[in-house]
N, C-alpha and C positions, 0 to 999 in steps of 0.2 A: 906696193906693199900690201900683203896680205893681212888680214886678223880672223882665225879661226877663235872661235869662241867652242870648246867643246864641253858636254854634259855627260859625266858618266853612265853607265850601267848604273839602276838603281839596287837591282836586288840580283845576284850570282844564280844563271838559267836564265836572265830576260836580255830578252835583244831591245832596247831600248832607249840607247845611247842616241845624242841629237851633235849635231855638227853646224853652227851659224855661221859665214864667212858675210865680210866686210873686208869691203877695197874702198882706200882713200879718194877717190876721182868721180866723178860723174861721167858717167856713159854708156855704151852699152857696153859687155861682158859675157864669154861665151864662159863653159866651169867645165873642164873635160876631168873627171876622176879617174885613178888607174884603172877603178874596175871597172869601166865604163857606162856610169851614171852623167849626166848631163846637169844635172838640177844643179841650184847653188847652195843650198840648205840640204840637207841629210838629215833623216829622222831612222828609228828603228835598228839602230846598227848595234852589231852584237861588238865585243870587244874586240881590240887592234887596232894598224896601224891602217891609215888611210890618205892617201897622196892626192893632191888635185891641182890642176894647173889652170891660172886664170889670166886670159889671154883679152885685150881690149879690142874697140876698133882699130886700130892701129898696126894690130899684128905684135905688140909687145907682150911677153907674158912672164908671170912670175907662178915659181911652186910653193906649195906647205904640203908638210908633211904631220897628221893629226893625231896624235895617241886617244882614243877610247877606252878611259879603265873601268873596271869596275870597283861600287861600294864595296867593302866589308860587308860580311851577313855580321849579323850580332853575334856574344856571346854570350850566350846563357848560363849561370850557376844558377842553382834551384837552392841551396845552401845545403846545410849536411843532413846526413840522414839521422835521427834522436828519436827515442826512448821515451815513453813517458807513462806513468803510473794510471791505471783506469781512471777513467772518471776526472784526470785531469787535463791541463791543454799544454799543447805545445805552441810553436810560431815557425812557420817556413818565414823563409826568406831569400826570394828569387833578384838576380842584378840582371843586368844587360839588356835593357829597354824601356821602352816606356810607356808600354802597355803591356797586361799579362792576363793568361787565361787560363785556371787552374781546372784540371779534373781526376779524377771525380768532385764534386761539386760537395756530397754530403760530407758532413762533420766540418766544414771549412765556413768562417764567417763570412767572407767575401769572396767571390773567385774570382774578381778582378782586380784585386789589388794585388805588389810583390809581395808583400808580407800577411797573408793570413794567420786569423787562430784556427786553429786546428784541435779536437775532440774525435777524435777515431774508435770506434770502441774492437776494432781487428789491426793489425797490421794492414797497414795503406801505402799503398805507392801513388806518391801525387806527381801528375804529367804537369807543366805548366810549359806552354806555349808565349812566349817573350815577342812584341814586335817592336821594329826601331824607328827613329822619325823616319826613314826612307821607306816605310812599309815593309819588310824585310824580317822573314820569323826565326826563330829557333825554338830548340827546346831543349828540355833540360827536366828532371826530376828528384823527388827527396823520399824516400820511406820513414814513414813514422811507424814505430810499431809500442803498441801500448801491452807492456809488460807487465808483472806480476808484481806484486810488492810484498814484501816476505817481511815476516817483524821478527826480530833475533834478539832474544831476552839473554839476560844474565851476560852479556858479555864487556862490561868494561868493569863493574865493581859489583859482583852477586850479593853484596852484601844485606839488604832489605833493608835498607835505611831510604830507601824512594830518589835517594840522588845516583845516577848514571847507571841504575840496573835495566836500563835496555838500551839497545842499539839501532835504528830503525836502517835497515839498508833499501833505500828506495829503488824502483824498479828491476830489481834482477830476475834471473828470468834463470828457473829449474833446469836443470842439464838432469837427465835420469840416465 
């Protein structure tokens, strides 16, 4: 009886699947693979399916047949893209790993953490780069754009008695 022990693909593009076999008996052991690899261990292997047949002194021999899959890559949301008033902050907020690496770098308090503050004084598109415990990247981005803020008097009670005679509409931003 055989026991393949298999290790997936760590990150989608690496060949780096491992393949451990173990046979219950003591003795010698020849390992004939379909594609005709000899070794009893396999390292480096890209995904798929992989047959090997292990045969004793004796001339007895048993198959396996090994699946190689691959990790998932991550998946990155960078969170939504928002508006915010000069001079004020906003907050990304990136999922899908557990490490992160924001850029551009200015107006962000951290750029290694998911969640920064953010102070842009233009419209910013921030790139962050997510990695997973398998080492394994994505990416993913959010625009911040710091808008205008328009102050809109007279509109709920014009009346001058100082309760509700303005409106403040935050952030919008001039259509001409």
């Amino acid at each position: 009886d055989i026991a393949a022990m298999p290790s997936p693909i760590t990150c989608n593009g690496l060949n780096d699947g491992q393949i451990h076999l173990t046979v219950p008996e003591e003795g010698e052991f020849s390992y004939q693979w379909k594609d005709g690899n000899t070794d009893k261990n396999r390292r480096n292997l890209k995904a798929g399916e992989y047959q090997v047949t292990v045969t004793n002194q004796n001339g007895c021999s048993g198959s396996d047949q090994i699946t190689i899959t691959v990790n998932d890559d991550p998946i990155v949301d960078a969170g939504p893209n928002i508006i915010i008033c000069p001079g004020e902050t906003g907050q990304l907020s990136a999922s899908g790993g557990v490490s992160y690496s924001w850029s551009p770098t200015a107006g962000l308090s951290d750029p290694t953490i998911a969640n920064p503050i953010v102070n842009p004084s233009t419209v910013t598109t921030y790139i962050v780069t997510a990695t997973d415990a398998n080492g394994c990247t994505a990416v993913g981005q959010a625009t911040i754009t710091a808008g205008t803020c328009e102050k809109v008097r007279r509109v709920i009670s014009p009346n001058g008695d100082s309760r509700n005679d303005e409106f403040i509409v935050a952030c919008a931003q001039r259509f001409d």
